[in-house]
N, C-alpha and C positions, 0 to 999 in steps of 0.2 A: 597925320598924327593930330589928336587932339589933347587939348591944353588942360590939367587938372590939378588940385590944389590936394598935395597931403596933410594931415591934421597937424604937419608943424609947419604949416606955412609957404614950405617951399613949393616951386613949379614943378609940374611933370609932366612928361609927353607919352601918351600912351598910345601905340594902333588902336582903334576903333573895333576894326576887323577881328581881334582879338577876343574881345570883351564876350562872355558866353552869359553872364546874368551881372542883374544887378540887385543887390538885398540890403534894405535901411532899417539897420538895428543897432541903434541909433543914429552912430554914423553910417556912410555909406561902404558896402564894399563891393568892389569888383570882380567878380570871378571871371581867370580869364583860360585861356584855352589850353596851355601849359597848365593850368591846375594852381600858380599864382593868384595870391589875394591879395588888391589894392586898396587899402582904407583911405577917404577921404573929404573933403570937406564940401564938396560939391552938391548941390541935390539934384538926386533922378531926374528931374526935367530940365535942367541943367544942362547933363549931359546927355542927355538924349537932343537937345535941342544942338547941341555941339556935333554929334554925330551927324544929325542932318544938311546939317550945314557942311560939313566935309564932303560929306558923300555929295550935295549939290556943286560943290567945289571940283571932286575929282571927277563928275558927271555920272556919277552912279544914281540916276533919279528914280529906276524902277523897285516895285518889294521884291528880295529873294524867294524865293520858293525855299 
């Protein structure tokens, strides 16, 4: 799980693994695989650099096909 900030502040843990796009208008939102959308205050590289880091964590180092 990775760590994200909703636009009121609080924490949230979202699967990674989920997450299908990410679109910043103005804020950011999560489109996730259930069809769920997460607004938040993070930026794309952000959490993309968050994702890397899990996946380096749970030893997922290669790209999906």
């Amino acid at each position: 799980m990775i760590e994200v900030t909703r636009l009121n502040g609080k924490k949230y843990w979202i699967n990674p693994h989920m997450i299908e796009s990410m679109e910043n208008n103005p804020d950011l939102t999560l489109s996730m695989l259930s069809g769920k959308k997460v607004i938040v205050k993070n930026a794309p590289e952000d959490i993309i650099e968050k994702i890397v880091a899990y996946r380096q964590k749970i030893g997922i180092n290669i790209q999906e096909v």
